[in-house]
C-alpha positions in Angstrom: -175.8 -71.3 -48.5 -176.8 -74.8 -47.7 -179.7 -77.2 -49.2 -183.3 -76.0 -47.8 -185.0 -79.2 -47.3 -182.9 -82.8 -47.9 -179.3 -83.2 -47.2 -177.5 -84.6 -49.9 -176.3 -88.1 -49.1 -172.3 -88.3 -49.3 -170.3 -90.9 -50.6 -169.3 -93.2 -47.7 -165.9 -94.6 -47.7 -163.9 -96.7 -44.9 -160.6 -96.0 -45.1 -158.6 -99.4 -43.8 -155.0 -97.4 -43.2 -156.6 -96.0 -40.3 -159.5 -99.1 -39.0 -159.1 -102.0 -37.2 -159.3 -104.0 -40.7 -155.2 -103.9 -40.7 -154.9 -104.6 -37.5 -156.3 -108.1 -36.3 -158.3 -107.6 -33.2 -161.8 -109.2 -31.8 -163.9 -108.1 -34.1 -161.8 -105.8 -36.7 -162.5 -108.0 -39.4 -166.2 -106.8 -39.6 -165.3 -103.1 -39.3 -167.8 -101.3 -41.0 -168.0 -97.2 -42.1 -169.9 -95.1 -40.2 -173.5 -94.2 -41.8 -174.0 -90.6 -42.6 -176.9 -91.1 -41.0 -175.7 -91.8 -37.5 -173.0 -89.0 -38.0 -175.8 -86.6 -38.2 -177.2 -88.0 -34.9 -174.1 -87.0 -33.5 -173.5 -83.9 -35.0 -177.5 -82.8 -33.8 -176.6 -84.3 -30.1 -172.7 -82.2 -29.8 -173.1 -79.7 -27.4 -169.5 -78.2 -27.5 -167.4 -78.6 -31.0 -164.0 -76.8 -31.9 -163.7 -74.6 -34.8 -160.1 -74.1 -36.5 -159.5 -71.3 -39.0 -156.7 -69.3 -40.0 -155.5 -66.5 -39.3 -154.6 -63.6 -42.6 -150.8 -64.6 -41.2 -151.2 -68.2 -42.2 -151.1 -69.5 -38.2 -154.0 -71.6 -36.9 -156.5 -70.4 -34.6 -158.7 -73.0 -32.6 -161.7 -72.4 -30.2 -164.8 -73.9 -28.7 -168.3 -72.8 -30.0 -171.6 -74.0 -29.1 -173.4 -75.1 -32.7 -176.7 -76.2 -34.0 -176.9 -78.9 -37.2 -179.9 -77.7 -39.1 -181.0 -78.4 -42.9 -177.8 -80.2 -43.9 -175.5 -77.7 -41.9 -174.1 -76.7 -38.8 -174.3 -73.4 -37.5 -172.3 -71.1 -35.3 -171.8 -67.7 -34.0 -169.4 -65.1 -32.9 -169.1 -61.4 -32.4 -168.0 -59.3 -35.0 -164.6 -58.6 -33.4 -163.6 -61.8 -32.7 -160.5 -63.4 -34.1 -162.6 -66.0 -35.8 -164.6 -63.7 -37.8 -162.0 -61.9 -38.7 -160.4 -65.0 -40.2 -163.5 -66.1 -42.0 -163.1 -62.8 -43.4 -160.0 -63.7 -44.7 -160.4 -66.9 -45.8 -164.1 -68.8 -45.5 -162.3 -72.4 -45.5 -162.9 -73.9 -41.7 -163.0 -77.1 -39.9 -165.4 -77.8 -36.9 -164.8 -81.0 -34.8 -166.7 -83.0 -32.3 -166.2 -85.7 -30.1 -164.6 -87.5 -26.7 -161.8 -87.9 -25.1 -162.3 -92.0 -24.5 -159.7 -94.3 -26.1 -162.3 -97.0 -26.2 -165.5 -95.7 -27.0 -166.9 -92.9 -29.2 -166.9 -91.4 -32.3 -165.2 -88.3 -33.0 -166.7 -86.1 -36.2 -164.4 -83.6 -38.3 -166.4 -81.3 -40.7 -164.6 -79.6 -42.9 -166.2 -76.7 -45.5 -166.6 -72.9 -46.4 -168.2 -70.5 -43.7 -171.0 -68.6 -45.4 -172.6 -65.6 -42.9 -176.5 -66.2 -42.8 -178.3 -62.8 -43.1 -181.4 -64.3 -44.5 -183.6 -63.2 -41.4 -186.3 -66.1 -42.1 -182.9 -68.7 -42.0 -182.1 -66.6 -39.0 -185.2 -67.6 -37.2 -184.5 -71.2 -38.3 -181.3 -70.9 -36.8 -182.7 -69.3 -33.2 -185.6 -72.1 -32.7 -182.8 -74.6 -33.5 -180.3 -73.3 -30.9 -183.7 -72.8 -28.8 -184.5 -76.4 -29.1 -181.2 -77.7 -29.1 -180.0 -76.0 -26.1 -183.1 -75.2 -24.3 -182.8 -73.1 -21.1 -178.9 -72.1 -21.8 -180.6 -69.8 -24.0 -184.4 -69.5 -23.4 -183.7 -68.8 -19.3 -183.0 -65.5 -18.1 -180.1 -67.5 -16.1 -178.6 -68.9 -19.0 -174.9 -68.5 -20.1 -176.3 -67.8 -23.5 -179.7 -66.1 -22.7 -179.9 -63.0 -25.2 -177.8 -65.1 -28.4 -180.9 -65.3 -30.8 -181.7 -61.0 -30.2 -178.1 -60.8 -31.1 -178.5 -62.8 -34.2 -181.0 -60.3 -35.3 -179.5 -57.1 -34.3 -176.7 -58.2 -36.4 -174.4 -58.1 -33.2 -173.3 -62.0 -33.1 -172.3 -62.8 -36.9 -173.7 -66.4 -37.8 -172.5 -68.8 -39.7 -173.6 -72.1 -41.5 -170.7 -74.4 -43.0 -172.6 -77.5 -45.2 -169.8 -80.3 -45.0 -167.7 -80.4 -48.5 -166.1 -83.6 -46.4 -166.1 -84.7 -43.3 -164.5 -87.9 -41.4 -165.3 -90.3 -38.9 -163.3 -92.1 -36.2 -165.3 -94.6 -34.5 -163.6 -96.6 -31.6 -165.9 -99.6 -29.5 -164.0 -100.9 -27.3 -160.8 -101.5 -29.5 -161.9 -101.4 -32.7 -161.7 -98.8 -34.7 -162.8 -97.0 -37.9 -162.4 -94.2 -40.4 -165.3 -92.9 -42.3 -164.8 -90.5 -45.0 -167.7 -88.8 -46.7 -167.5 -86.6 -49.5 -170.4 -84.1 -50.3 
C-alpha cells in the first residue's frame, strides 16, 4: 500500500540518449530533468491516463481510466469483471500513462508499479473525496458520467486500485527541445 503522509523523493536522472543535449538545438544545451515535483502537478491535473496490463496469455491489454494521485499514488477503478482486473489478478505489474498529443509542447508521464486493491474503507474515503475534488460534478452531479463511482467503491462493486510509482519517466518537449526524466522510487 502506499506511504500515508510524505511521498518519498525519487532519484532524478536526465537521460541525454533521448533529450535535446545530443542533439544541438536553441536551447538543448541547458536541458534540464524534470522535477518530481512538477511531475506530480501533472499527474494531480490528468484527467484521462491509459493503463496497460497483461493479460494471463502474455498479450497487452491497454485502456483509458479516469485516476486520482493521492498520498504518493495514483488511484483507479474498474468493475470486477473487467479484463483489467482480471489481469491484475494475474499479474499486479502495470503501467499508467499521461499526457498530449503536441510534438512541440508538453510533457508526457509514464508510471510504472504493482497494482495493490485498496479495501481499507477509511483509504476508501480518501480515495472518494479525492475523485470528488478532483473531478467535481462528473461525479458529485446526478448528471455526471461517473455520478454513483464512490457508492460503488464501497459496496465493493468497482475494485480500486492504488499503484505508488516503483519508476516513472518523463518526456518533456518546449517547443523543440526535449527531455527524458527518469525517477526511481
Amino acid at each position: 500500500m502506499p506511504m500515508q503522509g510524505r511521498t518519498p523523493q525519487p532519484t532524478t536522472e536526465l537521460d541525454p540518449r533521448y533529450s535535446s543535449a545530443l542533439n544541438p538545438r536553441p536551447g538543448a544545451a541547458h536541458v534540464t530533468a524534470t522535477e518530481w515535483a512538477e511531475a506530480q502537478r501533472h499527474l494531480e491535473a490528468a484527467e484521462i491516463f491509459w493503463v496497460s496490463t497483461v493479460r494471463p496469455d502474455g498479450r497487452l491489454h491497454v485502456t483509458p481510466v479516469i485516476a486520482a494521485w493521492h498520498d504518493g499514488a495514483l488511484y483507479f477503478s474498474t468493475g470486477r469483471q473487467e479484463q483489467k482486473a482480471k489481469n491484475l489478478a494475474h499479474d499486479a505489474h502495470c503501467v499508467l500513462t499521461t499526457g498530449g498529443n503536441s510534438l512541440a509542447e508538453g510533457l508526457d508521464l509514464v508510471v510504472e508499479g504493482e497494482a495493490k486493491p485498496v479495501t481499507d474503507p477509511a483509504l476508501l474515503e480518501e480515495v472518494i473525496a479525492a475523485y470528488e475534488a478532483k473531478y467535481g460534478p462528473h461525479i458529485t452531479s446526478p448528471e455526471g458520467a461517473f455520478h454513483g463511482i464512490g457508492d460503488a467503491f464501497r459496496k465493493g462493486d468497482d475494485v480500486v486500485f492504488a499503484v505508488a510509482p516503483a519508476t516513472a519517466y518523463g518526456f518533456g518537449r518546449d517547443n523543440g527541445v526535449y527531455s527524458h526524466t527518469r525517477w526511481a522510487f
